[in-house]
DRENPA-3360 file (N, C-alpha, C; in nm, 2 decimals, always signed):
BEGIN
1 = XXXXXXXX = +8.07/+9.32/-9.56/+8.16/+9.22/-9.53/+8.25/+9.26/-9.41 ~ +8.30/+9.19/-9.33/+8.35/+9.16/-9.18/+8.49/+9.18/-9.23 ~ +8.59/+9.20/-9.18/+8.73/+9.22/-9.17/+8.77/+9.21/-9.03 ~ +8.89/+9.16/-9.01/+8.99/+9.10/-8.92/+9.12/+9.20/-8.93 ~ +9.20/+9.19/-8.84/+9.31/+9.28/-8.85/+9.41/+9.26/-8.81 ~ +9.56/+9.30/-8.87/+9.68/+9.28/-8.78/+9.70/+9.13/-8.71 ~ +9.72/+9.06/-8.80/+9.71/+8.89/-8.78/+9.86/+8.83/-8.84 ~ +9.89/+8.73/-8.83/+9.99/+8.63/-8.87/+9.91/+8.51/-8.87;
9 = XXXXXXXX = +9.97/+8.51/-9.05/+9.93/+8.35/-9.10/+10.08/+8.28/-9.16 ~ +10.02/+8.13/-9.13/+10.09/+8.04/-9.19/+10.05/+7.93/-9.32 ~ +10.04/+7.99/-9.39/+9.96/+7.88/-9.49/+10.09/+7.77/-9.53 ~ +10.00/+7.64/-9.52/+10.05/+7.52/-9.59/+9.98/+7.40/-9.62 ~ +10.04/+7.34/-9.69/+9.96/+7.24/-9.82/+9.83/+7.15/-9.70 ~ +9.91/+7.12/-9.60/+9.87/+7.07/-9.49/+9.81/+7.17/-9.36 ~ +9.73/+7.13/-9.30/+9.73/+7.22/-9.18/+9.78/+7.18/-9.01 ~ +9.85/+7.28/-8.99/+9.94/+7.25/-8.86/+9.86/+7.38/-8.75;
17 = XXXXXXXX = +9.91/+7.34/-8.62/+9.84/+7.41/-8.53/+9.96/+7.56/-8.47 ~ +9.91/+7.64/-8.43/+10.04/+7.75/-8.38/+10.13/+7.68/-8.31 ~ +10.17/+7.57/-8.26/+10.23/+7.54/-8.20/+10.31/+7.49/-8.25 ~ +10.33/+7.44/-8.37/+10.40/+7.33/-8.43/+10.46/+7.42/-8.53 ~ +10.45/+7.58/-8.54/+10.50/+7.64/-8.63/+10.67/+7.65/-8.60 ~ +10.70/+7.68/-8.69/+10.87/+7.68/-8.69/+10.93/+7.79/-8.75 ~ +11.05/+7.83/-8.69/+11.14/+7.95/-8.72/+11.11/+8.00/-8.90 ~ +11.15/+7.86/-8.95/+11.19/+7.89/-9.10/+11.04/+7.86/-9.21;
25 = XXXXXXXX = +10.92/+7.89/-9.13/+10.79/+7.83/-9.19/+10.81/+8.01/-9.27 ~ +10.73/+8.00/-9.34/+10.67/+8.13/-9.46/+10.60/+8.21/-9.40 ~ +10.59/+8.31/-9.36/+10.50/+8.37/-9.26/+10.40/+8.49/-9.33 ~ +10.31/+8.50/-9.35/+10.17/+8.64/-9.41/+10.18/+8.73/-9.33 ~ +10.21/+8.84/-9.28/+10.21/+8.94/-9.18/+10.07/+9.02/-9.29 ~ +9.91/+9.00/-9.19/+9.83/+9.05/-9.25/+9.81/+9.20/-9.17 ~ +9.73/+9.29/-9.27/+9.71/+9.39/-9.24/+9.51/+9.39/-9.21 ~ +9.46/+9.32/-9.26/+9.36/+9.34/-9.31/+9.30/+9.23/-9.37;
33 = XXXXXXXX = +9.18/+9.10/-9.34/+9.18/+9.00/-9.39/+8.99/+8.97/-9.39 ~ +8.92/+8.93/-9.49/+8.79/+8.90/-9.51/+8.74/+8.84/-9.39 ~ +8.66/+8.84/-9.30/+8.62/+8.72/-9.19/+8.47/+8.73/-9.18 ~ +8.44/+8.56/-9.19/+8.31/+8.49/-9.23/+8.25/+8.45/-9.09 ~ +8.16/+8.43/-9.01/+8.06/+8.32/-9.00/+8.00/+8.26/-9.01 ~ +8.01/+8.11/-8.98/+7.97/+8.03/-9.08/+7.90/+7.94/-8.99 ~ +7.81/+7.81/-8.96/+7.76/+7.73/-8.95/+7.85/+7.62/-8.91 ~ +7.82/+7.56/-8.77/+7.94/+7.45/-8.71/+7.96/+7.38/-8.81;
41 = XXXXXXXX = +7.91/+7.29/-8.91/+7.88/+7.21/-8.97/+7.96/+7.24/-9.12 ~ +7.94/+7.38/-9.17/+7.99/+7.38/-9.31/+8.18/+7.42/-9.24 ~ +8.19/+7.47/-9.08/+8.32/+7.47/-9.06/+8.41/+7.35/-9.07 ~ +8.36/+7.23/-9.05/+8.38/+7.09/-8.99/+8.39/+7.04/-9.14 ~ +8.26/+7.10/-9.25/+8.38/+7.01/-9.39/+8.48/+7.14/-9.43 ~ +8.51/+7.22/-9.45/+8.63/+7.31/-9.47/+8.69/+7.29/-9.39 ~ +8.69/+7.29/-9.28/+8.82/+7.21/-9.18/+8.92/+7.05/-9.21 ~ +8.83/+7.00/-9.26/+8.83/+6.86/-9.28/+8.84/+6.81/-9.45;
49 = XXXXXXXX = +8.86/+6.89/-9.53/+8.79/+6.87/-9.66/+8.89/+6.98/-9.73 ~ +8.89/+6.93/-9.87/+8.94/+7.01/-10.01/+8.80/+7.06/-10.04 ~ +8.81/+7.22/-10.05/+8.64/+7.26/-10.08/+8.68/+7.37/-10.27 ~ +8.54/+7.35/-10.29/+8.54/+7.46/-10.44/+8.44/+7.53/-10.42 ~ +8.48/+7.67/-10.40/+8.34/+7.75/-10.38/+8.30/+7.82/-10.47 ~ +8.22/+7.88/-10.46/+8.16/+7.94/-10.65/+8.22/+8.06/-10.67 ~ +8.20/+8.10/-10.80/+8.29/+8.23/-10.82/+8.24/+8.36/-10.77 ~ +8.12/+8.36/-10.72/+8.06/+8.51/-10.68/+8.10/+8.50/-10.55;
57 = XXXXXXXX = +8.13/+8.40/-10.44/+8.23/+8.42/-10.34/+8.38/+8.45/-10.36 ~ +8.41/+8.40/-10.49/+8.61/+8.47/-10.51/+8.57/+8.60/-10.55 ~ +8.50/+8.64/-10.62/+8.47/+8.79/-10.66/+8.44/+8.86/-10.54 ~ +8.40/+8.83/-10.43/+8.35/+8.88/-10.31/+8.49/+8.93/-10.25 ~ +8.60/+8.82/-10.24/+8.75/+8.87/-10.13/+8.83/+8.85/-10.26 ~ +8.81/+8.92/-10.38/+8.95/+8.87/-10.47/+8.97/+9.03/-10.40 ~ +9.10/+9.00/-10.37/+9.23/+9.17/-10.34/+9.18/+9.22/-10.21 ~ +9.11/+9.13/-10.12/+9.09/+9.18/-10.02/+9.14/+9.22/-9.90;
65 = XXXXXXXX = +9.23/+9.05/-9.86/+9.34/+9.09/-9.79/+9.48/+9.15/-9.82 ~ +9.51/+9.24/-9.79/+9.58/+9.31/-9.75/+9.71/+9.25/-9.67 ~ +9.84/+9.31/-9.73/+9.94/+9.26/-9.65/+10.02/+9.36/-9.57 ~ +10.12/+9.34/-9.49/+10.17/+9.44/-9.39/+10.29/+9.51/-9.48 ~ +10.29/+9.44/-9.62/+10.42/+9.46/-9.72/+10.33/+9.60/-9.77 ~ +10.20/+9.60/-9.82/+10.14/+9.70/-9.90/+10.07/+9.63/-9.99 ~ +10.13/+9.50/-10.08/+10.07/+9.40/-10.13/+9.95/+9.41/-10.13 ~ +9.86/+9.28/-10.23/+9.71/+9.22/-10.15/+9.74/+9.02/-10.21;
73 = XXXXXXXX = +9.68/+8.92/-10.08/+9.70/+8.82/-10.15/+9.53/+8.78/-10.22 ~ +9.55/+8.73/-10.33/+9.40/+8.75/-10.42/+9.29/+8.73/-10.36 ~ +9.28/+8.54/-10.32/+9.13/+8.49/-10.27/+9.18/+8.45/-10.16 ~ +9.18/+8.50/-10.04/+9.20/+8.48/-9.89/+9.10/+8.51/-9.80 ~ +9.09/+8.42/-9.70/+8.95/+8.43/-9.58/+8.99/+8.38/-9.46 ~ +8.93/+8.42/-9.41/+8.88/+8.35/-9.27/+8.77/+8.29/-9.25 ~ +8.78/+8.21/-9.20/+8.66/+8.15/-9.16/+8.60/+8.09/-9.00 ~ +8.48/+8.14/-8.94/+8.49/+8.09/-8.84/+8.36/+8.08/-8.78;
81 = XXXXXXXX = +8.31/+7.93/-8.71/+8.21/+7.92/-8.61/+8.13/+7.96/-8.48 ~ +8.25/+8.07/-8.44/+8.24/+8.12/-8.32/+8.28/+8.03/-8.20 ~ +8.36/+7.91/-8.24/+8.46/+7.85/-8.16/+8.63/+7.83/-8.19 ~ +8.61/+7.83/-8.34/+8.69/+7.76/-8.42/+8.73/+7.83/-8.55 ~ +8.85/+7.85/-8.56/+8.87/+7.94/-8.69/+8.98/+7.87/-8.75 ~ +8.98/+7.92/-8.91/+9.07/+7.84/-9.02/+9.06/+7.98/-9.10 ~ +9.21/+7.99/-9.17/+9.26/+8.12/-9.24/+9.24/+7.96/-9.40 ~ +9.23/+8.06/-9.50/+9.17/+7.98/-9.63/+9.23/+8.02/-9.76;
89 = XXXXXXXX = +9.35/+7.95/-9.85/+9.38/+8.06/-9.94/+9.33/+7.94/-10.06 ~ +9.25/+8.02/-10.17/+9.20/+7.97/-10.33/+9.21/+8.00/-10.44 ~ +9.27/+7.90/-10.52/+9.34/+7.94/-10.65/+9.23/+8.00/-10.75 ~ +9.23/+8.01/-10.90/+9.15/+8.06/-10.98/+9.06/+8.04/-10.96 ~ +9.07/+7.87/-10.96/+8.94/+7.79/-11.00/+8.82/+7.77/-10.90 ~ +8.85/+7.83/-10.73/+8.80/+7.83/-10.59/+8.83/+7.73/-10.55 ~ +8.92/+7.67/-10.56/+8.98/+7.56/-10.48/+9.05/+7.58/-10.38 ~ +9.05/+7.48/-10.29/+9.10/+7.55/-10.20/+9.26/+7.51/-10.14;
97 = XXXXXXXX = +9.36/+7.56/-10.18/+9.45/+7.50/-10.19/+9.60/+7.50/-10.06 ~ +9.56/+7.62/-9.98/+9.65/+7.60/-9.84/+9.57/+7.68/-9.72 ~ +9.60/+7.60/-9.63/+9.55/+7.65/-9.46/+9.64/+7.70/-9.38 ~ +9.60/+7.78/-9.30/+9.62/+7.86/-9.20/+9.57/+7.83/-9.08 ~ +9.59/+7.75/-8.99/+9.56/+7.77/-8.83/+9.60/+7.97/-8.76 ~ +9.52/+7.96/-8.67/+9.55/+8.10/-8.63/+9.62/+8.09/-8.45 ~ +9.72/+8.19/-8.42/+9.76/+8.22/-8.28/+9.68/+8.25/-8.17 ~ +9.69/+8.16/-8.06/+9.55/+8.18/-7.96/+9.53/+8.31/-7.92;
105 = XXXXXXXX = +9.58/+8.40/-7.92/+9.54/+8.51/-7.91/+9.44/+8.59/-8.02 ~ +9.44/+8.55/-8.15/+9.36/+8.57/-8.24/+9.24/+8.50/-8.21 ~ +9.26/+8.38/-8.20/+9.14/+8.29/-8.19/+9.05/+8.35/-8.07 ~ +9.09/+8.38/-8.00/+8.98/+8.39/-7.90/+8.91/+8.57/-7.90 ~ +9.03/+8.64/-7.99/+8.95/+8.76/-8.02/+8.87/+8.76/-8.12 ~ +8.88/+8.64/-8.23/+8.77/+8.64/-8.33/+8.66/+8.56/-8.28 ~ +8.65/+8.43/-8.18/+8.56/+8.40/-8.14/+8.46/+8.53/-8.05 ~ +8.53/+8.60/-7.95/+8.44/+8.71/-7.88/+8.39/+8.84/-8.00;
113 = XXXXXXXX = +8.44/+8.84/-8.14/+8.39/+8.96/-8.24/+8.26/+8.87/-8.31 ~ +8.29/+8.71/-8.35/+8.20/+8.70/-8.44/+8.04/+8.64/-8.33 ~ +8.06/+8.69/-8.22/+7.93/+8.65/-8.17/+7.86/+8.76/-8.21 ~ +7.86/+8.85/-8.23/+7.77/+8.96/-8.28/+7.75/+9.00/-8.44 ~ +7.80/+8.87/-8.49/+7.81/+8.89/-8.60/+7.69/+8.80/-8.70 ~ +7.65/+8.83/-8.79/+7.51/+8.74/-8.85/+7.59/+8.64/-8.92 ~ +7.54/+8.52/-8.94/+7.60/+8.40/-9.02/+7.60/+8.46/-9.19 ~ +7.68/+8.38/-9.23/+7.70/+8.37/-9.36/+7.70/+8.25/-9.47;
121 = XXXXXXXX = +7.60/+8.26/-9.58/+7.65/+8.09/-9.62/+7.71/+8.08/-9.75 ~ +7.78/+8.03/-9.68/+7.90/+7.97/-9.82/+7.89/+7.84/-9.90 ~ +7.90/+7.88/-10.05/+7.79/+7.76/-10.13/+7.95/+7.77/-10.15 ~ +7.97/+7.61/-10.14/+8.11/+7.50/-10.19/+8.06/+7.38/-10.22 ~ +8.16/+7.31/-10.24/+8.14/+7.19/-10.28/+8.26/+7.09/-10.24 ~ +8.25/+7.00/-10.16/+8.34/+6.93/-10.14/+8.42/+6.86/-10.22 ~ +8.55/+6.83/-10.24/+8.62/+6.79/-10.36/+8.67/+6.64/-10.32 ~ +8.73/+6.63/-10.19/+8.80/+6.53/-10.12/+8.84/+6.56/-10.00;
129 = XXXXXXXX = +8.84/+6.47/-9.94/+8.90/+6.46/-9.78/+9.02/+6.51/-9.76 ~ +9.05/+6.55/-9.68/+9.21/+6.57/-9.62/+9.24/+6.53/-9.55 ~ +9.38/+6.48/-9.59/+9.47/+6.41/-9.51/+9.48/+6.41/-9.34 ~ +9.44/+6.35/-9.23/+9.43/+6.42/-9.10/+9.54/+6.42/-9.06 ~ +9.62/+6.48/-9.05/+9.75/+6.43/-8.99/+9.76/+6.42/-8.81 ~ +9.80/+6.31/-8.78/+9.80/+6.26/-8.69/+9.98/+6.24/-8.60 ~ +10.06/+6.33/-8.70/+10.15/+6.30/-8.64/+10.20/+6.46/-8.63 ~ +10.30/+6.49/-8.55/+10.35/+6.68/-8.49/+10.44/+6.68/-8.65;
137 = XXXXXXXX = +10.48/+6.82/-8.64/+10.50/+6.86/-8.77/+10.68/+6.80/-8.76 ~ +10.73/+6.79/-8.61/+10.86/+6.73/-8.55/+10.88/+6.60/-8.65 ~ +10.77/+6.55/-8.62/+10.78/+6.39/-8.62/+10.81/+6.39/-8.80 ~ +10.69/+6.40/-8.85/+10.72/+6.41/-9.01/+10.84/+6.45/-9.06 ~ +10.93/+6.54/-9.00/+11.01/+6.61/-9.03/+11.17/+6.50/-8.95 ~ +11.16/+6.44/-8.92/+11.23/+6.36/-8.83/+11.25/+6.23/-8.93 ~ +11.13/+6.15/-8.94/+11.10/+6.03/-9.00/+11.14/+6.07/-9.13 ~ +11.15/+6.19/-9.20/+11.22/+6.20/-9.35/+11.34/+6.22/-9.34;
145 = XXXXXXXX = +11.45/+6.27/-9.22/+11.55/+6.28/-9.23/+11.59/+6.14/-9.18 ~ +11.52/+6.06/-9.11/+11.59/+5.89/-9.09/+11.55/+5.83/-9.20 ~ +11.47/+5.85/-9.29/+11.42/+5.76/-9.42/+11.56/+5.79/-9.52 ~ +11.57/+5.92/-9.51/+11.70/+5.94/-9.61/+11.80/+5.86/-9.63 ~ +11.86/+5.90/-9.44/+11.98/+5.87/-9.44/+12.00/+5.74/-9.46 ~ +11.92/+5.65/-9.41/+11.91/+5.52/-9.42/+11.90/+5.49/-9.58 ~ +11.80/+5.53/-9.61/+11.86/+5.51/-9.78/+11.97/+5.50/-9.83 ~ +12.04/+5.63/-9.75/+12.19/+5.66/-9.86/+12.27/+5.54/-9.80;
153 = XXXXXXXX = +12.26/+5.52/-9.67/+12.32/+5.45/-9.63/+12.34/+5.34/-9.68 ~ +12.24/+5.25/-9.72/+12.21/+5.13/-9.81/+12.27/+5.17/-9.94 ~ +12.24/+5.23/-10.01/+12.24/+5.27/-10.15/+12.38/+5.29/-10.18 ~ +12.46/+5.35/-10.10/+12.62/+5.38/-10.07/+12.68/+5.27/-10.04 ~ +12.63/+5.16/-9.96/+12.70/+5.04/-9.91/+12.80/+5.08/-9.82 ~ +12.75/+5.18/-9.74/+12.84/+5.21/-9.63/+12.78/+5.18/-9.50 ~ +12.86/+5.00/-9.53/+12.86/+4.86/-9.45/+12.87/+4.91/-9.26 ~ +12.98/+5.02/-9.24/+13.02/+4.99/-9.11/+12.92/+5.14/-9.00;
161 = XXXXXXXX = +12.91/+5.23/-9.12/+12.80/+5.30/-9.07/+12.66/+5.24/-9.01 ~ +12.64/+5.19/-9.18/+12.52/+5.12/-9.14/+12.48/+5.01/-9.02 ~ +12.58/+4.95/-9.02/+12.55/+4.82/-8.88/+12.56/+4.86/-8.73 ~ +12.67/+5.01/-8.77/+12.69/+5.09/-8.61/+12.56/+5.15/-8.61 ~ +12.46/+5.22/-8.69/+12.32/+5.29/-8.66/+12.21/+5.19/-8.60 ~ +12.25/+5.04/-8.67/+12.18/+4.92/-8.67/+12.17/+4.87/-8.50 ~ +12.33/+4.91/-8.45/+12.33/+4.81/-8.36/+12.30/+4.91/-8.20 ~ +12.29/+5.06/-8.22/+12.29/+5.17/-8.14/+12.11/+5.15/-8.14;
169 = XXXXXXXX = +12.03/+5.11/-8.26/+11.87/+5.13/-8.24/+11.85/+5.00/-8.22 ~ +11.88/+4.87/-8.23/+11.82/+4.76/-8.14/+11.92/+4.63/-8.09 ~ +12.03/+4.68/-8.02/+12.15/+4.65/-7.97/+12.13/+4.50/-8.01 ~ +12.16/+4.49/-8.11/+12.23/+4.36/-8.15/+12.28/+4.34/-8.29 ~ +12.37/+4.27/-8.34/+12.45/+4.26/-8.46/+12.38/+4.20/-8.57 ~ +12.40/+4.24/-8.67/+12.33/+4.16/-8.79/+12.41/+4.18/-8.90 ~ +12.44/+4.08/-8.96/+12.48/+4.12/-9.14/+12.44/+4.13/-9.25 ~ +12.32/+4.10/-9.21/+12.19/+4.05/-9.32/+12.15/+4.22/-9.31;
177 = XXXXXXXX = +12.23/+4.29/-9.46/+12.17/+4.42/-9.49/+12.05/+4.47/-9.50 ~ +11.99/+4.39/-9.61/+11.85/+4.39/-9.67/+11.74/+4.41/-9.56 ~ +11.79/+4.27/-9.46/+11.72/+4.26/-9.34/+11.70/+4.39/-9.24 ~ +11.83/+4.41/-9.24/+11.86/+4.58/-9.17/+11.75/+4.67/-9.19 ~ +11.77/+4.70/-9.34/+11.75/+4.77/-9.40/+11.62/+4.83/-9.39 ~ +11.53/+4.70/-9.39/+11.38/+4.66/-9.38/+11.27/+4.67/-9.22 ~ +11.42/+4.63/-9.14/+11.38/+4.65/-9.02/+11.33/+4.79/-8.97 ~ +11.47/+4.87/-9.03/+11.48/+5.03/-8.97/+11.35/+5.12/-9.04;
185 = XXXXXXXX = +11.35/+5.07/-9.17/+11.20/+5.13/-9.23/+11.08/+5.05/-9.16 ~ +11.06/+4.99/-9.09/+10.95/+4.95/-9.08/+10.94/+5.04/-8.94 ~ +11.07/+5.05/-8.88/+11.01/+5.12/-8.73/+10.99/+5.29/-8.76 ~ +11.01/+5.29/-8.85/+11.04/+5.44/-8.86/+10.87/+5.50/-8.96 ~ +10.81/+5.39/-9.01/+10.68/+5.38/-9.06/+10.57/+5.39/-8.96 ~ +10.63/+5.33/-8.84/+10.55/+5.33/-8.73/+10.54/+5.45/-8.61 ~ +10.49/+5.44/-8.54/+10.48/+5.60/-8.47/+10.61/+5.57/-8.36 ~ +10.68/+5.75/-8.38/+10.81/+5.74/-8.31/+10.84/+5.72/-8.15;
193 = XXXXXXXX = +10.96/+5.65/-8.13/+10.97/+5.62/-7.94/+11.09/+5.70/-7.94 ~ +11.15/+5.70/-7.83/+11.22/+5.77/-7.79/+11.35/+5.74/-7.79 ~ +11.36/+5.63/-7.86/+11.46/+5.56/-7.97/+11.51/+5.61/-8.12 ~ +11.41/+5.65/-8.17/+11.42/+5.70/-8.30/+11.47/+5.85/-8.26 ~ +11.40/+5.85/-8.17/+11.47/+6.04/-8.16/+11.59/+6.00/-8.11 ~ +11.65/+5.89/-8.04/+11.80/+5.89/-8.01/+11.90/+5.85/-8.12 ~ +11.82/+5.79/-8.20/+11.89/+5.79/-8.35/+11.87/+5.93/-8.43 ~ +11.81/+5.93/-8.46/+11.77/+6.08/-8.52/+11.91/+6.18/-8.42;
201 = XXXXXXXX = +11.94/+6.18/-8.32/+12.04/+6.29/-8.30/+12.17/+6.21/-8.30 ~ +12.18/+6.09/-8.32/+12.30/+6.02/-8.29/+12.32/+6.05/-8.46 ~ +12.23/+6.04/-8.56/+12.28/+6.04/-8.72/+12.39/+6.23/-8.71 ~ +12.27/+6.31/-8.66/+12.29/+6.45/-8.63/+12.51/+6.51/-8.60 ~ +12.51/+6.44/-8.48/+12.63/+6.40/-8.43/+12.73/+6.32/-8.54 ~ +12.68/+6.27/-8.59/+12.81/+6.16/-8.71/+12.84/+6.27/-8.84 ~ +12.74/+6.37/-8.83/+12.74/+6.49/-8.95/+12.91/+6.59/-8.85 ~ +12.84/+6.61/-8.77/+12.92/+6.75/-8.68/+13.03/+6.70/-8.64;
209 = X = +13.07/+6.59/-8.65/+13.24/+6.51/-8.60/+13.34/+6.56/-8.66;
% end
């Protein structure tokens, strides 16, 4: 078996790119980590896909990777095409339960190692699709803190707040709450303009006063 070295991972439920990573995300400082290749094709449904792989593959990387603490995390991998790599972490049952994107600096040193490396095939089974997310990890993280506030807003009946946020995101007056109410969720459902982020810091500002 292939091993990888001296890497940073980010596992989450979802998968995000190095770029989208953030100060307060959970970070793996690995020491030492299983690394596969694999076939463009079986990359593209584990990229794309909730997978179950059989148990003589978790018996293969159970305690393998190694952490920078001294630790080991149990069923953890890499996996990669020799374009394209995905860090892989799996519960008991081989499921496959959080992803890791890798730092382009890794990526392009595991692409130039696993060319000399023989394929590997990994018997899984697809469970369900994954979510593609199509929006930055910003955005998600934005669109929950305007969904909130606007909730409380409503839900509080705090009338003069609410109509000043109302009337700063589509300059005009309204008293019809509900209607408000309905409006702001509906834009905020939709992909963000450079409006919502002027709300989003104008709510920001009404906190810090």
């Amino acid at each position: 078996m292939n091993y990888y070295y001296d890497i940073l991972l980010n596992f989450q439920d979802n998968l995000y790119m190095f770029y989208e990573w953030e100060e307060e995300d959970v970070y793996d400082y690995i020491k030492k980590i299983p690394l596969f290749h694999i076939q463009k094709k079986d990359f593209q449904d584990i990229w794309s896909n909730k997978i179950k792989v059989e148990e003589s593959f978790l018996n293969m990387i159970e305690n393998k990777t190694k952490t920078k603490r001294g630790d080991y995390l149990k069923y953890v991998a890499i996996f990669s095409d020799g374009s394209n790599n995905i860090a892989l972490e799996f519960n008991n049952e081989g499921i496959s339960t959080n992803k890791s994107s890798l730092l382009l600096d890794d990526e392009l040193n595991i692409n130039e190692f696993v060319y000399n490396v023989e394929l590997t095939k990994v018997n899984y089974k697809i469970l369900s699709q994954e979510e593609i997310l199509r929006e930055t990890k910003q955005d998600i993280k934005i669109k929950k803190i305007l969904k909130t506030e606007i909730k409380t807003m409503f839900n509080n009946k705090d009338k003069s707040k609410f109509k000043y946020i109302y009337l700063e995101w589509f300059n005009e007056l309204n008293d019809n709450y509900e209607e408000m109410f309905l409006r702001m969720l509906d834009k905020i459902n939709n992909r963000l303009t450079n409006k919502e982020y002027e709300i989003y810091e104008l709510i920001k500002m009404t906190y810090s006063v």
